[in-house]
C-alpha positions in Angstrom: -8.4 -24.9 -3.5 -6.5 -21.6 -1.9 -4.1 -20.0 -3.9 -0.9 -19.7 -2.5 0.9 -16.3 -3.0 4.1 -17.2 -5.7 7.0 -16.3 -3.4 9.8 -14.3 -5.0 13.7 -14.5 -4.6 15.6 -11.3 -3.3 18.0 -12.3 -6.6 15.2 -12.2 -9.2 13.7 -9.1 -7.4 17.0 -7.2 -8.3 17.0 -8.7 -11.7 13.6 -8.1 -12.8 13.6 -4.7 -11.1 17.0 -3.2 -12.9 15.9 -5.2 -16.4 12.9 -3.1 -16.1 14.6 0.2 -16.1 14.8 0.5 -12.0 18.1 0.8 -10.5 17.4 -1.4 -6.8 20.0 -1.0 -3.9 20.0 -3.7 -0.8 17.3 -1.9 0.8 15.1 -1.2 -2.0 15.1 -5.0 -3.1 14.5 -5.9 0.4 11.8 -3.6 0.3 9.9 -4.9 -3.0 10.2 -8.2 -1.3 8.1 -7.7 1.9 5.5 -5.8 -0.7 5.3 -8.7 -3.1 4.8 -10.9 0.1 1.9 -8.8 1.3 3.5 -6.1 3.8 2.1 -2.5 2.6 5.2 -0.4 1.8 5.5 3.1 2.7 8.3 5.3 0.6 8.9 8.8 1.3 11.8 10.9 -0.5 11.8 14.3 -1.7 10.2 15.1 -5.1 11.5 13.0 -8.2 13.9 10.8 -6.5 11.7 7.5 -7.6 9.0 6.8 -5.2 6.4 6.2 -8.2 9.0 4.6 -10.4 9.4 1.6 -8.1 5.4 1.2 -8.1 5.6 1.1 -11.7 8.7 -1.1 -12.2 7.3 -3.4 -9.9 4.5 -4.0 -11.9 6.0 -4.5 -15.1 8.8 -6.7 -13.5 6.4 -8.8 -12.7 3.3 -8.8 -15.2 1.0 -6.8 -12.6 -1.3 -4.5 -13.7 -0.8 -1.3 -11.7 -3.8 0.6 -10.2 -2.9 4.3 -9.4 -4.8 6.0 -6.5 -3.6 9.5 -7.3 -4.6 11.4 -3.8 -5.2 15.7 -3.4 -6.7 17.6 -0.9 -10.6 17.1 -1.0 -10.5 13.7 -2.4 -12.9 11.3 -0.4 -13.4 8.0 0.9 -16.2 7.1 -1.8 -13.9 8.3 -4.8 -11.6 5.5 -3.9 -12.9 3.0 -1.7 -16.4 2.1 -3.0 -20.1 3.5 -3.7 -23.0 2.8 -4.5 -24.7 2.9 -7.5 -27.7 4.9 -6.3 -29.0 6.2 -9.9 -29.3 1.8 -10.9 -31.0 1.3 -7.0 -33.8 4.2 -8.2 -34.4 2.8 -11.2 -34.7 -0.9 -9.4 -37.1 0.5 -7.5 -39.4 2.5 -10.2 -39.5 -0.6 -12.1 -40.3 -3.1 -9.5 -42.9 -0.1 -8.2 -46.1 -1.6 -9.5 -45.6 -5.5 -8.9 -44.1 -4.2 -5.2 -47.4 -2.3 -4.5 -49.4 -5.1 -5.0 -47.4 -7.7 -2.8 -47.9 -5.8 -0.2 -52.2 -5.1 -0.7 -53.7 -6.1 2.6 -50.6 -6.7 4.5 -49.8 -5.2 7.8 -46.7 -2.7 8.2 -44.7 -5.7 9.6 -46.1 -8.3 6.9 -45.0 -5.3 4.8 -41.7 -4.5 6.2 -40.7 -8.7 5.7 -41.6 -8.2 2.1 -39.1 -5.4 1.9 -36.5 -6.9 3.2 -36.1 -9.7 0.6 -35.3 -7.3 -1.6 -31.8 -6.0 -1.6 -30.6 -3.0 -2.9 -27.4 -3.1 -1.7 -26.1 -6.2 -3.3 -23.0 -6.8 -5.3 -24.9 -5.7 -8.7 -24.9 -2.0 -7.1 -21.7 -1.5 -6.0 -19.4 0.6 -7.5 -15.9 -0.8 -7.3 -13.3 2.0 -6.9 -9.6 1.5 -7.7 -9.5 -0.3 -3.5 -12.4 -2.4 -4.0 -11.1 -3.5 -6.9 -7.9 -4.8 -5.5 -9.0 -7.2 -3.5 -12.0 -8.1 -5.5 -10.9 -8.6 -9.2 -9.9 -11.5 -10.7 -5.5 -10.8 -10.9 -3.4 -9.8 -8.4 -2.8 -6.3 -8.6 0.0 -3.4 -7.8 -2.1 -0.7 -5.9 -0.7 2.6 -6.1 -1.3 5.1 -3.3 0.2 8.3 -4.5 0.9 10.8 -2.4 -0.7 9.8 0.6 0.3 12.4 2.5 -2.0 15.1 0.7 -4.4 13.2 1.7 -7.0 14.1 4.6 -6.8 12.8 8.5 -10.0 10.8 8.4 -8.9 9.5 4.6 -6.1 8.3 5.7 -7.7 6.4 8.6 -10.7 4.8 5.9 -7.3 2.9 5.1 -6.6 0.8 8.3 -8.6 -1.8 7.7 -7.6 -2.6 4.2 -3.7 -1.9 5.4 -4.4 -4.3 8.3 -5.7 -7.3 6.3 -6.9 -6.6 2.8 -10.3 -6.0 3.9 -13.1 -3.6 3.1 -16.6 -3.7 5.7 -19.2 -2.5 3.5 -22.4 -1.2 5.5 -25.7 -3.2 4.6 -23.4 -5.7 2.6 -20.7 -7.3 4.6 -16.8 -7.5 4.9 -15.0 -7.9 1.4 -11.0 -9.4 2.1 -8.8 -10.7 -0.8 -8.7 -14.1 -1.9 -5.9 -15.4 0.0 -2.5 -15.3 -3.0 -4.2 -12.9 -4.5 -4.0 -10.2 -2.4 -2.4 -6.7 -3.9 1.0 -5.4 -3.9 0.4 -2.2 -2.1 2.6 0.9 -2.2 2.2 4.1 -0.5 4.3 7.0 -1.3 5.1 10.7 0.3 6.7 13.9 0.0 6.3 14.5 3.6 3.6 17.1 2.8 2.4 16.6 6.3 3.4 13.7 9.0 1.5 10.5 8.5 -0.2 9.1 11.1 1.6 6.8 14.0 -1.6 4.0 13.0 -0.7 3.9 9.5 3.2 3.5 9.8 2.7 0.2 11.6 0.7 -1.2 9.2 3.7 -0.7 7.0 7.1 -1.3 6.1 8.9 1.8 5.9 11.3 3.0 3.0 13.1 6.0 2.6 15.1 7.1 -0.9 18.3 9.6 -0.1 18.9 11.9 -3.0 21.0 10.2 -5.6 24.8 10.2 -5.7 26.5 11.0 -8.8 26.9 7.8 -9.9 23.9 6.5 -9.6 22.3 8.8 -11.7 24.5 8.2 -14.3 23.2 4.7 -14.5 19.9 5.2 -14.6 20.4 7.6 -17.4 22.2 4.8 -19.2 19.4 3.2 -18.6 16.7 5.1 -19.4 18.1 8.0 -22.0 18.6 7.3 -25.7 22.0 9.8 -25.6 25.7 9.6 -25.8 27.6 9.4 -22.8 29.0 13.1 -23.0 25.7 14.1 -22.8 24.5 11.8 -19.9 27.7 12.5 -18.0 27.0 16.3 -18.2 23.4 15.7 -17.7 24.6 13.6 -14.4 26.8 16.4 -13.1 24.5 19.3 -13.8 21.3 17.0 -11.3 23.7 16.2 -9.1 24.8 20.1 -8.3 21.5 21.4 -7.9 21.2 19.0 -5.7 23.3 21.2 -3.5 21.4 24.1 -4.5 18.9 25.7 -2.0 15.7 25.3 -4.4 12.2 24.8 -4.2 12.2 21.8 -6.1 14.7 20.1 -7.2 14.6 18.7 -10.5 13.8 15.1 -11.2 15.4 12.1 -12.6 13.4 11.6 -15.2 13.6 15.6 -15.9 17.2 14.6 -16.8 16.1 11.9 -19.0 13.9 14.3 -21.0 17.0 17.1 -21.3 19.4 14.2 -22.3 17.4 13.0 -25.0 16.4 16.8 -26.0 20.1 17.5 -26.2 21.0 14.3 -28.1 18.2 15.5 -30.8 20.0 18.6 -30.6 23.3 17.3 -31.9 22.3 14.9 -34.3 
């Protein structure tokens, strides 16, 4: 019997999102629920403003085990999709050597070539699952992570239309892998807009974009999230909040802030 995906209210989204440390808005709730009902998510923000964060809260909200794809310029297609295990194919072989060389005593090279081809060395015992692979092909339903997608390579980036498309990998010389249908993962892309994503991989995605925080809002989420008084978290709060303003680099990060609030709490106790 199929599995149907569990469907998730927009009410328990925000619930289970902000009990889990994650301060949603309208159109970060509405966000988490096209991901959790199987529409790849795309976020992009500047640095620190809790692109990650939702990944992660996501996960925990919900009791799915997160798999982080952490991408960087020279990563490659086989570090994250799938390989082979070629060292486990050689010693297949070596082992088999003997019995192999005398099946085929006598035979003709197509008699030969028939033989061969009952065995397989590219079956599922010699495939490598990477973090992608995995997704689709363990035994829960997972949170898959891409992480800074945009540092990624051009041709990297297109190795992921077919899995954004349907949650399917083809495999040369084994076959097309797709998710069991309910189980298939909750995916997440994120982006500091290193470089401009592809046109194919936007509409294989919904699309999220987090603003810098207001005042406010960064107050609650050091409520939240520091263990500090609230002279500290409100100072902490304004000080984030103007450097916003500030022509920087990098801006510092939320979770920066919580690290000085509960620095400066230690401080004065």
């Amino acid at each position: 019997m199929k599995k149907k995906r569990e469907k998730y209210a927009l009410s328990d989204i925000r619930k289970q999102l902000t009990k889990n440390g994650y301060l949603p808005n309208d159109e970060i709730v509405m966000a988490a629920y096209g991901a959790l009902h199987g529409v790849p998510l795309l976020v992009e923000s500047d640095p620190g403003q809790g692109k990650t964060s939702l990944a992660l809260a996501m996960g925990q909200a919900f009791g799915l085990s997160v798999l982080r794809v952490q991408f960087y310029e020279g990563l490659t297609a086989d570090k994250i999709l799938y390989d082979y295990n070629y060292q486990r194919q050689l010693l297949s072989i070596q082992a088999i050597q003997s019995t192999l060389a005398k099946n085929l005593d006598g035979k003709t090279i197509n008699e030969a070539m028939d033989v061969a081809k009952t065995i397989d060395f590219y079956g599922k015992d010699f495939l490598i699952r990477r973090l992608v692979l995995e997704s689709i092909w363990g035994e829960q339903r997972y949170v898959l992570l891409f992480d800074e997608v945009d540092k990624a390579s051009e041709e990297l980036e297109y190795t992921l239309l077919e899995f954004l498309d349907d949650f399917s990998l083809s495999i040369p010389q084994y076959g097309t892998v797709k998710a069991k249908e309910g189980m298939e993962p909750v995916v997440v892309l994120t982006s500091n807009n290193y470089r401009d994503l592809s046109d194919a991989l936007k509409r294989r995605c919904n699309y999220l974009y987090l603003p810098r925080k207001t005042k406010e809002e960064i107050m609650e989420i050091l409520k939240m999230k520091a263990e500090a008084s609230p002279t500290i978290i409100e100072g902490v709060a304004s000080c984030l909040y103007q450097l916003q303003s500030l022509c920087l680099k990098q801006i510092p990060s939320i979770s920066e802030g919580i690290t000085w609030a509960g620095y400066l709490q230690k401080l004065m106790d």
